[in-house]
DRENLO-414671 format. One record per residue (C-alpha): x, y, z. Coordinates in pm, whole numbers, padded with zeros to 5 digits, always signed. Example, Ala and Ser with C-alpha at 12.3 -4.5 7.8 and 13.67 -1.06 7.14 Angstrom:
% DRENLO-414671
+01230-00450+00780;+01367-00106+00714;
% end
This chain:
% DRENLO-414671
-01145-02152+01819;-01506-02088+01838;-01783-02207+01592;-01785-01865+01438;-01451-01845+01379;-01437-02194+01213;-01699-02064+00922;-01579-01712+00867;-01285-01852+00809;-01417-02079+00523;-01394-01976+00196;-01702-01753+00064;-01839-01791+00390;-01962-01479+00566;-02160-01474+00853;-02348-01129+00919;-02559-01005+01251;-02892-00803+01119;-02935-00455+01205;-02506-00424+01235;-02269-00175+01099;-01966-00276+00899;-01648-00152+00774;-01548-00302+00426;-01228-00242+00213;-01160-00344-00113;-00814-00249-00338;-00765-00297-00667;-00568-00577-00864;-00235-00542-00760;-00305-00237-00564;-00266-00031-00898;-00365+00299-00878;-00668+00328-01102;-00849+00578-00906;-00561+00834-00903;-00805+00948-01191;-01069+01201-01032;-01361+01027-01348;-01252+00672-01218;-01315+00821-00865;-01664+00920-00968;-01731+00609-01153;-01672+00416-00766;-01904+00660-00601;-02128+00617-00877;-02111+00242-00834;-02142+00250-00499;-02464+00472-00478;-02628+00273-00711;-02575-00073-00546;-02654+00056-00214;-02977+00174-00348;-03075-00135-00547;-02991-00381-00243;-03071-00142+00015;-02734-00072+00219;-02716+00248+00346;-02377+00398+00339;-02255+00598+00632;-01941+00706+00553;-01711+00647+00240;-01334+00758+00129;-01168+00681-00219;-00817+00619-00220;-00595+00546-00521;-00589+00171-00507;-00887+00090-00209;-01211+00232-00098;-01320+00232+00241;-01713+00197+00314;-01904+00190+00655;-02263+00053+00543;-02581-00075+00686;-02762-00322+00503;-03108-00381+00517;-03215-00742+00731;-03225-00973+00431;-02922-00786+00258;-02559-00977+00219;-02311-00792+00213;-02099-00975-00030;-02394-00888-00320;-02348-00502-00244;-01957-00551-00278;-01981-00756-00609;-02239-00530-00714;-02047-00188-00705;-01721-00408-00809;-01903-00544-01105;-02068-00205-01234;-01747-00007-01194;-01444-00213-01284;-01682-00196-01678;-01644+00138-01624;-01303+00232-01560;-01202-00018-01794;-01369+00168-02081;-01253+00519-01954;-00927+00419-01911;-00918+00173-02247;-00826-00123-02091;-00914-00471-02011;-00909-00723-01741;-00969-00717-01344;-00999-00403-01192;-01054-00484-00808;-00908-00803-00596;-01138-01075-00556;-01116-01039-00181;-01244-00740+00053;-01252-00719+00443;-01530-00662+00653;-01552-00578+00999;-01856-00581+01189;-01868-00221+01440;-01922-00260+01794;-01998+00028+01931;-02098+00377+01875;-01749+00507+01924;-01630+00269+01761;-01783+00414+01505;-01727+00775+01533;-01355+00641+01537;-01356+00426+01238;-01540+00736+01040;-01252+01013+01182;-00978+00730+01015;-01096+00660+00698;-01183+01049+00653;-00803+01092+00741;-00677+00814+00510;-00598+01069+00246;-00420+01346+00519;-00196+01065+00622;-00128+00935+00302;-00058+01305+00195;-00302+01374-00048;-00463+01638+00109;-00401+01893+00393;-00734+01813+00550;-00995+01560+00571;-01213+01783+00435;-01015+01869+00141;-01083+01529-00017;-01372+01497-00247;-01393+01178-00299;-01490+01077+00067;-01846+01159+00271;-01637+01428+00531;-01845+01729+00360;-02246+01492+00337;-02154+01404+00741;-01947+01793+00867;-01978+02002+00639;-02319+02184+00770;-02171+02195+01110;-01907+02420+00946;-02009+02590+00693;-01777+02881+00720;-01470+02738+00815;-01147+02893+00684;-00963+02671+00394;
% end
């Protein structure tokens, strides 16, 4: 076991290369389906959005499932990750607690991240979480889903394309 396995291993510890590209998941308490609701849907993008703009993490590609969100996201130099994730857990689990009248955790205390290695790794990583909702059959196509970033990356490279 190397040294960087022995701390990203440790609890709270998280050990991030500037300049990288990372996947990150997150599901919800219990994997309940809370964002089955299209305005809980919205309030996650909405979350997300904002924290990436306040700690500077660009998002490159999203999808919304009912009970996880999938993220690929650059954060700035001096960003941590885990203050993005908290952030946009934080701002939306209020949210969808009020819309939906409830109380109580909303998302698992836990998320994954995955640092991207390549470029196709990548372009790979982006074509599967786009699909996430196809295979899961929620929609005929990728770019049936709205609540993922298919149309922001594809959909001026087709805009005419028969539905």
């Amino acid at each position: 076991m190397s040294a960087y396995d022995d701390l990203r291993h440790v609890r709270g510890t998280r050990v991030y290369a500037q300049d990288a590209i990372y996947h990150l998941r997150t599901t919800t308490i219990d994997q309940m389906q809370f964002l089955a609701d299209n305005t809980c849907k919205q309030i996650v993008l909405t979350a997300v959005r904002n924290a990436a703009s306040l700690l500077g993490v660009d998002v490159l590609a999203y999808v919304i499932m009912p009970e996880h969100i999938h993220l690929i996201v650059r954060p700035s130099a001096d960003k941590d990750i885990s203050q993005f994730v908290a952030s946009l857990k934080k701002r939306s689990a209020r949210e969808i607690n009020r819309h939906i009248g409830r109380r109580g955790a909303v998302w698992r205390k836990e998320f994954f991240d995955h640092m991207l290695r390549s470029q196709e790794h990548l372009e790979g990583l982006v074509r599967y979480i786009h699909d996430n909702p196809v295979r899961r059959g929620l929609a005929a196509s990728a770019e049936d889903w709205e609540f993922s970033s298919w149309r922001e990356i594809y959909g001026a490279r087709f805009p005419n394309r028969a539905r």
